[in-house]
C-alpha positions as CSV (number, residue, x, y, z in Angstrom):
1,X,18.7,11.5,-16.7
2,X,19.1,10.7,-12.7
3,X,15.6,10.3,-11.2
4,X,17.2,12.1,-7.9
5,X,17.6,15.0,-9.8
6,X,13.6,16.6,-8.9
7,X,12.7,19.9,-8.8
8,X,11.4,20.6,-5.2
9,X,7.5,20.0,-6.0
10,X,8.2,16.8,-6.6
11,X,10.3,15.8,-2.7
12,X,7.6,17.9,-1.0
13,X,5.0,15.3,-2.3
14,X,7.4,12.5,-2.0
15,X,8.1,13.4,1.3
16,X,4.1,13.3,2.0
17,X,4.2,9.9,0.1
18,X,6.5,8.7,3.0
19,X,4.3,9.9,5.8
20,X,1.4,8.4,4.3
21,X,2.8,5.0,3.7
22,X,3.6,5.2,7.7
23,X,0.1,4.8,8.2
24,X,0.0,1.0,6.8
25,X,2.6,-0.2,9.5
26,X,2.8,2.6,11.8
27,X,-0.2,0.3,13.9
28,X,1.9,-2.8,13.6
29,X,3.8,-2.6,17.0
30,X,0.6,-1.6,18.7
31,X,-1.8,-4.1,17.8
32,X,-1.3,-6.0,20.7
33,X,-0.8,-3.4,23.0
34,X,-4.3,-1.8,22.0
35,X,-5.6,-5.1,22.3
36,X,-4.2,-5.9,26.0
37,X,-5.5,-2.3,27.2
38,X,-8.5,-2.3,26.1
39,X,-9.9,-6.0,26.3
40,X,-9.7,-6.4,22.5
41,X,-9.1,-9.5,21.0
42,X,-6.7,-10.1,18.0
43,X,-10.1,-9.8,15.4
44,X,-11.5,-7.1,17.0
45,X,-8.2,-5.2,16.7
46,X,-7.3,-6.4,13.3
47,X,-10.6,-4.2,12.1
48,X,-8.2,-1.8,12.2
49,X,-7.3,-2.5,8.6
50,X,-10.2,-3.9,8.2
51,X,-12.3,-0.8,8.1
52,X,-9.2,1.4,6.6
53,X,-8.8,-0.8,3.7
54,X,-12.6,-1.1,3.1
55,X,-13.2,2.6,3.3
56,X,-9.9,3.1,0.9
57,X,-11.3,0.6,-1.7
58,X,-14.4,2.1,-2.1
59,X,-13.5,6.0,-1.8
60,X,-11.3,4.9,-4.9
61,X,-14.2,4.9,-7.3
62,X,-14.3,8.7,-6.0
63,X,-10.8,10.1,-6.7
64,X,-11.1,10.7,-10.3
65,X,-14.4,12.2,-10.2
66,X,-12.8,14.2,-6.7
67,X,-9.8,15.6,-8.7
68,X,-11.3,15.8,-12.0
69,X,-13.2,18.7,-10.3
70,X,-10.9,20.4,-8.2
71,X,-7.6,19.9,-9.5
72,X,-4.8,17.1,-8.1
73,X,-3.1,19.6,-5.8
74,X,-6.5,20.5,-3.9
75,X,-7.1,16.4,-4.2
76,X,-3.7,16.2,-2.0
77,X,-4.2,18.6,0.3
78,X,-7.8,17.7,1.2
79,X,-6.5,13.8,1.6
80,X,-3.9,14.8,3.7
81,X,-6.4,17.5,5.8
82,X,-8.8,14.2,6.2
83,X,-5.9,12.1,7.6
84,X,-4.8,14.3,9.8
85,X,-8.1,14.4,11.7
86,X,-8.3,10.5,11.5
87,X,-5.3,9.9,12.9
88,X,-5.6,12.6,15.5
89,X,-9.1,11.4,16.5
90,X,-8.1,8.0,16.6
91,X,-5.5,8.5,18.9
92,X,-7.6,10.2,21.2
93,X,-10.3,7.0,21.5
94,X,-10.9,4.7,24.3
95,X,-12.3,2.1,22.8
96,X,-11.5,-0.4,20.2
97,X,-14.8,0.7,17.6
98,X,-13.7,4.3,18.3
99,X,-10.1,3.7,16.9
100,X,-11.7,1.6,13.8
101,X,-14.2,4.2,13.3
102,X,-11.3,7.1,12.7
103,X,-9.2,4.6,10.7
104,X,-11.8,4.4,8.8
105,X,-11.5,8.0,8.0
106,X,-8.1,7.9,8.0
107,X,-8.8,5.7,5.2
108,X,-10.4,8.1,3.3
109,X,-7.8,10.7,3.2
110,X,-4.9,7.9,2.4
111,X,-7.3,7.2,-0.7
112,X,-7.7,10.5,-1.8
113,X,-3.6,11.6,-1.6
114,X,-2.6,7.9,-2.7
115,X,-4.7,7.6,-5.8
116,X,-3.4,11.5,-7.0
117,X,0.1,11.5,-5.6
118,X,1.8,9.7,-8.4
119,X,-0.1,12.0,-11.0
120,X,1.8,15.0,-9.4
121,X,5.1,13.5,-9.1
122,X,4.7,12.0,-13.0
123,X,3.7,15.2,-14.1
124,X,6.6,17.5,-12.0
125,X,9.2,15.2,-12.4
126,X,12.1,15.1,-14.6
127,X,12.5,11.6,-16.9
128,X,10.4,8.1,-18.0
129,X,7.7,7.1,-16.4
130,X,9.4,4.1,-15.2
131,X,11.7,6.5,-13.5
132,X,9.1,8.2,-11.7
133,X,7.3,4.5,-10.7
134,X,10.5,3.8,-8.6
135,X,10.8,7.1,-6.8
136,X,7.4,6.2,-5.7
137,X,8.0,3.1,-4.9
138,X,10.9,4.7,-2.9
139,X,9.1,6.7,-1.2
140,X,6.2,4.1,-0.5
141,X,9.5,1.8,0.8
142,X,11.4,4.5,3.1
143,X,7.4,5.4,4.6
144,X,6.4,1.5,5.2
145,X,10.1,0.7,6.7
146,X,10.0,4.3,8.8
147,X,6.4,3.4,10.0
148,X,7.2,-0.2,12.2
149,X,10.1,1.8,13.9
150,X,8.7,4.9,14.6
151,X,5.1,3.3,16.2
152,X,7.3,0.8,18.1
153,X,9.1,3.8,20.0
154,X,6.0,5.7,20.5
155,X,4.1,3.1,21.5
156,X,7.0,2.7,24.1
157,X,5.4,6.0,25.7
158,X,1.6,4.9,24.9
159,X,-0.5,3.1,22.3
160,X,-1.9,6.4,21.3
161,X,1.3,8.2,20.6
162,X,1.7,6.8,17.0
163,X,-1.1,8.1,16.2
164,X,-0.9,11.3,17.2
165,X,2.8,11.3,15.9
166,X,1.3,11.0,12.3
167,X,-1.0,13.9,12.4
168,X,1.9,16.4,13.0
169,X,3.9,14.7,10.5
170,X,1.3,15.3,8.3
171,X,0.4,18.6,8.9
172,X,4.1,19.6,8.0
173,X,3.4,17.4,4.9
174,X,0.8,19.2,4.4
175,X,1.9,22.7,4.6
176,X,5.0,21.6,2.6
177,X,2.5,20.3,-0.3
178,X,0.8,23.4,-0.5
179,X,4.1,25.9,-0.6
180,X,6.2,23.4,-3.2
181,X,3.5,22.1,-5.4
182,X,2.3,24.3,-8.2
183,X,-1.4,24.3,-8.4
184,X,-2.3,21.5,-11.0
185,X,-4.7,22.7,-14.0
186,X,-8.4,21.0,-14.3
187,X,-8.4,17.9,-17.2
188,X,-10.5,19.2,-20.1
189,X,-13.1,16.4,-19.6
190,X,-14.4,15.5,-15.4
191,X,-14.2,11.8,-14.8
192,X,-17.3,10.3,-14.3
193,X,-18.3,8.1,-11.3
194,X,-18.7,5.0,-13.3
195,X,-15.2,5.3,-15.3
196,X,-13.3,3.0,-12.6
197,X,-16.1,0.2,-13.1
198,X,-16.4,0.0,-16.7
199,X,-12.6,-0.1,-16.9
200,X,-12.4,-3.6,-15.1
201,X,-14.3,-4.6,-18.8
202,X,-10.5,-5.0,-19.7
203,X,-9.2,-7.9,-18.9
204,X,-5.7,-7.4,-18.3
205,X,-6.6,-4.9,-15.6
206,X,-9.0,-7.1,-14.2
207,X,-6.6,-10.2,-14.1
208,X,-4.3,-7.4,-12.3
209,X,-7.0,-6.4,-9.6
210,X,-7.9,-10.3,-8.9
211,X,-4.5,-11.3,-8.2
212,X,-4.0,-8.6,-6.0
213,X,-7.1,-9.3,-4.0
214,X,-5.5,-12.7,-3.1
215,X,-2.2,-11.2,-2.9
216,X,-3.9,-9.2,-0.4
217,X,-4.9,-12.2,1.4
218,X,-1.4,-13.2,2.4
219,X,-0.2,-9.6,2.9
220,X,-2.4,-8.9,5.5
221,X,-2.2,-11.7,7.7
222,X,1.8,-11.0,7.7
223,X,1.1,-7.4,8.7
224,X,-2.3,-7.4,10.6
225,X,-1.5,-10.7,12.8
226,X,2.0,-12.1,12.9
227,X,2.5,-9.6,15.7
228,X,0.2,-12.0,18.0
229,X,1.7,-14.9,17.9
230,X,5.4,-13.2,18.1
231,X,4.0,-11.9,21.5
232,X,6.7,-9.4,22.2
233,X,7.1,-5.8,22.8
234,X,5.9,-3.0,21.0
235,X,9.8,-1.8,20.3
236,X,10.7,-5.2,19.1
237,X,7.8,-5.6,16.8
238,X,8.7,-2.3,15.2
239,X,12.5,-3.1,14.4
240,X,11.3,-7.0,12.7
241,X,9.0,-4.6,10.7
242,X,11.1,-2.1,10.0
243,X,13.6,-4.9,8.5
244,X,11.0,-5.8,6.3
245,X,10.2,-2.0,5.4
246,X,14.0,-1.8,4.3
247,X,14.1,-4.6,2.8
248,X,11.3,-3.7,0.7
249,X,12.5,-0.4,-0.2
250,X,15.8,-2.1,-1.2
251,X,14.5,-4.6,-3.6
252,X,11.5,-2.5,-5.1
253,X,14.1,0.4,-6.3
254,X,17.1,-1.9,-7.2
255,X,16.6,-5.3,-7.5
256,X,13.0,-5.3,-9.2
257,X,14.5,-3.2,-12.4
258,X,17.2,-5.7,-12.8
259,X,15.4,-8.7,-12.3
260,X,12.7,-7.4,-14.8
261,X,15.1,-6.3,-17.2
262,X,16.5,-9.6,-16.8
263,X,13.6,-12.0,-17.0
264,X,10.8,-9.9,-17.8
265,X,7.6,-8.1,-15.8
266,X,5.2,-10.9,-15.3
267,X,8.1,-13.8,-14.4
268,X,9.7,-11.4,-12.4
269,X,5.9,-11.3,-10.3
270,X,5.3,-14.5,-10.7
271,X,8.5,-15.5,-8.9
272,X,8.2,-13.2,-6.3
273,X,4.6,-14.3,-5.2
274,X,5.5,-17.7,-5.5
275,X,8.6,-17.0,-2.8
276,X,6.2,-15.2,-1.1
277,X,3.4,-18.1,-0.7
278,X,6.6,-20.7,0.4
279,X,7.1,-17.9,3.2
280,X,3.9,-17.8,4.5
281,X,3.5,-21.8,4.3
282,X,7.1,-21.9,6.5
283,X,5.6,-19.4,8.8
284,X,2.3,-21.6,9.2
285,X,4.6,-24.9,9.6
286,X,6.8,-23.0,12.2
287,X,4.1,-20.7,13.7
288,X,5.8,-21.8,17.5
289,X,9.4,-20.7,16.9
290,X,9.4,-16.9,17.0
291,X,13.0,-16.8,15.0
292,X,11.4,-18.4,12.0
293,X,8.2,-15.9,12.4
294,X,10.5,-12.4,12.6
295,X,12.8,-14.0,10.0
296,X,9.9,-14.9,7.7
297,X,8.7,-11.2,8.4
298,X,11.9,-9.5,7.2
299,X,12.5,-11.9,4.1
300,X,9.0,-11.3,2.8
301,X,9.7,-7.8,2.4
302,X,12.4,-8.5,-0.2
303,X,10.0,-10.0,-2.4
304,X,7.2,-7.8,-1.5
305,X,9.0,-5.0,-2.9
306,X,9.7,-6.5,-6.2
307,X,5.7,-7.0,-6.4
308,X,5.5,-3.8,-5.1
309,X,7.0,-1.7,-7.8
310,X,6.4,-4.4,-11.2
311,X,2.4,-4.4,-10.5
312,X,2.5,-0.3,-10.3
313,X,3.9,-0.3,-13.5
314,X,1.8,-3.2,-14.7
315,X,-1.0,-1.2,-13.8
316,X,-0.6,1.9,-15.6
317,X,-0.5,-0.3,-18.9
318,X,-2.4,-2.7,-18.7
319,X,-5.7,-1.3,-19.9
320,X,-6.5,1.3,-23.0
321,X,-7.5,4.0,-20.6
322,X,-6.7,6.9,-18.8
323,X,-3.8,5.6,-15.9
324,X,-5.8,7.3,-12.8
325,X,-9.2,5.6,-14.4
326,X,-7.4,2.3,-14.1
327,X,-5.7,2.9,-10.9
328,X,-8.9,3.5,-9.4
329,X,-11.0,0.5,-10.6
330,X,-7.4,-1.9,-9.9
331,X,-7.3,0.0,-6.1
332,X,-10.7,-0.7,-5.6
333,X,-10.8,-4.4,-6.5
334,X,-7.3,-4.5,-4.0
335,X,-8.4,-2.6,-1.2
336,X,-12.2,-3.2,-1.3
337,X,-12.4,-7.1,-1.7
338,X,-9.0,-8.0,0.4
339,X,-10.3,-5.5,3.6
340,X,-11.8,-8.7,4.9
341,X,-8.1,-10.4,5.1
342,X,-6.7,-8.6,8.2
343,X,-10.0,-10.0,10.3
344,X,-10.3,-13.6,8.8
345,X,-6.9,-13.9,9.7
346,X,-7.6,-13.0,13.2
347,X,-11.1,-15.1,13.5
348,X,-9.2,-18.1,12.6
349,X,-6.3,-17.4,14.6
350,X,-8.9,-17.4,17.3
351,X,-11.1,-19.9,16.7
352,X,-9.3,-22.5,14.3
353,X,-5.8,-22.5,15.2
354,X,-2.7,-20.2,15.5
355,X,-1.2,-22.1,12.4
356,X,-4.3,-21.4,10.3
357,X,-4.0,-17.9,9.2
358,X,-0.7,-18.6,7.6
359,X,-1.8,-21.7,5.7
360,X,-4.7,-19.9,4.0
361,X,-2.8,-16.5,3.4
362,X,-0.3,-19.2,2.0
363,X,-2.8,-20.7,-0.3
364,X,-4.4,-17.6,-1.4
365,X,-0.9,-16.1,-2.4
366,X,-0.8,-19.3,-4.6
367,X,-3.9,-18.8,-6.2
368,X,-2.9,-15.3,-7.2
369,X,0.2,-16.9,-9.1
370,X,-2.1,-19.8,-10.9
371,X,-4.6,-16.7,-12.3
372,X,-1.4,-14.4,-13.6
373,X,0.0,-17.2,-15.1
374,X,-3.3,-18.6,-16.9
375,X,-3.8,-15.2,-18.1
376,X,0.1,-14.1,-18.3
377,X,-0.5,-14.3,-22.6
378,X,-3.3,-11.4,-21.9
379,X,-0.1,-9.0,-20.6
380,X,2.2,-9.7,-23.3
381,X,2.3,-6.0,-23.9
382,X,3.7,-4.7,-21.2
383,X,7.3,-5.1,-21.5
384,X,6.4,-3.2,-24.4
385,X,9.2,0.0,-24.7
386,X,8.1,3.4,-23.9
387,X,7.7,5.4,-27.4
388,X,8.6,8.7,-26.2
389,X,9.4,9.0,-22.9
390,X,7.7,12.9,-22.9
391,X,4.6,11.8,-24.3
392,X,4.1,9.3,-21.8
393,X,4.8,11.4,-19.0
394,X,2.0,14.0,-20.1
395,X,-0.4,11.2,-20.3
396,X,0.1,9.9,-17.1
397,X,-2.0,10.9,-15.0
398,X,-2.0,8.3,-11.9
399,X,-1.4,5.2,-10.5
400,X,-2.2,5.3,-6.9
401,X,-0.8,2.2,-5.6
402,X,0.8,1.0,-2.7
């Protein structure tokens, strides 16, 4: 069965899926701008994802007990309602702790939608699970490429127009959720608050969640502060991320399904990190010539988006519990423990050295592919075939990745 073949539920909360992935580069080709206006340096500004990603880790632990409660379509709207006024607030700031106050908020909404967006799309659309994993990830890819281009022409007009750009986007998001998406039925049993914890006693899902956390490390300097040392205009920053964004959403619908059909899940990872960790180390090497920054940009997205979609999957089987349980304790270990990347990597950009940042987002991408392969023998299961593909879909519940 086609995975474009989706009743309409299911595009109205892919379509939200896009918007909502804007917000991780929509800031991207504003950074500096922000920074010049308002006497902010590169850390200061980089607690922009500092305190979206902290706030998105920890509100994780709250999704499943949130949803269990009210039901994933009330879940979705409410996130999206919360991110709405976060971006909309934050856009109306004029200072640098104002804007990382309402990010932080924002944060809280994109956890909220994130962590139950997948659970409405498993359980509306039509085919495997796997299927549904790359329409995500499609979606996640068009909203991350769309995000870069769209905040580099608003922020053409003003830094604050991106923001403000993604609360109307949202709103129709919003009202398009709530007029497509049947309302979702309550699980027999509410999650409790402590589920997402005592999940991360597996150990498949907590090797998962710790190479992530490194992952993170080198993600984060390549989005949060390549854009100072390339030093050029918000419209230009936007169209080097939005060739990353593409490439991204390229590789993580197409090329990730054949390379893991081809090799299997954890090489497949495991070979995209480690391309990933070479990048960085060229772009630390190279950190002067601006052609070998925006090039490095754009190429990491290819392999990012093989990650991307492989780890998603690798997620929802990991561990013998319920797929939004482990989403939420693997989201939390991500978000939480790597929020610190996007402002080390500015503090030592600052303080150390230009070059720095790179090197140890370099390194810490490395680290990530030592502890998957140490424990690769712990995730010998998940290449594992699907049983019956309508089983699986009921059980799914969520992934909430990004």
């Amino acid at each position: 069965m086609s995975m474009w073949k989706q009743p309409r539920s299911v595009w109205a909360v892919a379509f939200a899926c896009v918007i909502a992935f804007m917000g991780i580069g929509l800031v991207d080709p504003i950074l500096k701008p922000i920074a010049d206006q308002l006497d902010a340096s590169p850390s200061q500004v980089s607690l922009l994802f500092t305190s979206y990603m902290a706030v998105m880790g920890v509100a994780m632990l709250l999704t499943g007990w949130v949803s269990s409660r009210i039901g994933s379509k009330s879940t979705l709207l409410l996130g999206l309602a919360i991110i709405i006024v976060g971006s909309a607030l934050a856009g109306l700031q004029d200072s640098v702790a104002g804007i990382v106050g309402f990010r932080a908020v924002w944060g809280l909404g994109n956890a909220l939608f994130i962590a139950t967006a997948l659970a409405a799309i498993v359980s509306s659309a039509r085919g495997s699970v796997a299927q549904a994993v790359i329409l995500y990830e499609a979606a996640l890819g068009v909203g991350i490429a769309a995000g870069p281009l769209i905040g580099g022409e608003l922020g053409t007009i003003s830094w604050r127009a991106p923001f403000l750009g993604v609360a109307v986007l949202m709103a129709i998001a919003l009202v398009a959720t709530a007029l497509m998406l049947p309302a979702s039925p309550r699980p027999d049993r509410p999650t409790s608050l402590s589920a997402p914890i005592r999940a991360l006693r597996h150990r498949p899902l907590l090797l998962m969640a710790l190479t992530a956390l490194l992952y993170n490390f080198g993600f984060f300097t390549l989005l949060a502060f390549t854009p100072f040392p390339l030093d050029l205009s918000a419209r230009a920053i936007g169209l080097i991320f939005f060739g990353w964004g593409l490439l991204l959403a390229v590789s993580s619908i197409w090329v990730a399904p054949r390379l893991q059909a081809k090799i299997g899940t954890i090489p497949s990872v495991l070979l995209a990190l480690t391309a990933f960790a070479l990048i960085l180390l060229s772009m630390a090497v190279f950190t002067d010539s601006k052609p070998v920054l925006a090039g490095g940009v754009v190429l990491a997205g290819f392999f990012l988006g093989i990650n991307n979609t492989l780890v998603t999957e690798s997620v929802m089987k990991a561990a013998p519990v319920e797929r939004s349980t482990a989403s939420a304790a693997y989201s939390f270990v991500r978000f939480g423990g790597g929020a610190v990347a996007p402002w080390l990597a500015g503090f030592l950009g600052e303080r150390v050295g230009v070059h720095v940042p790179f090197y140890v987002g370099g390194v810490a991408v490395l680290l990530a592919v030592a502890l998957l392969a140490s424990g690769r023998s712990l995730l010998s299961h998940i290449d594992a075939p699907e049983t019956d593909p309508e089983v699986t879909l009921a059980e799914a519940v969520t992934v909430g990745d990004s």
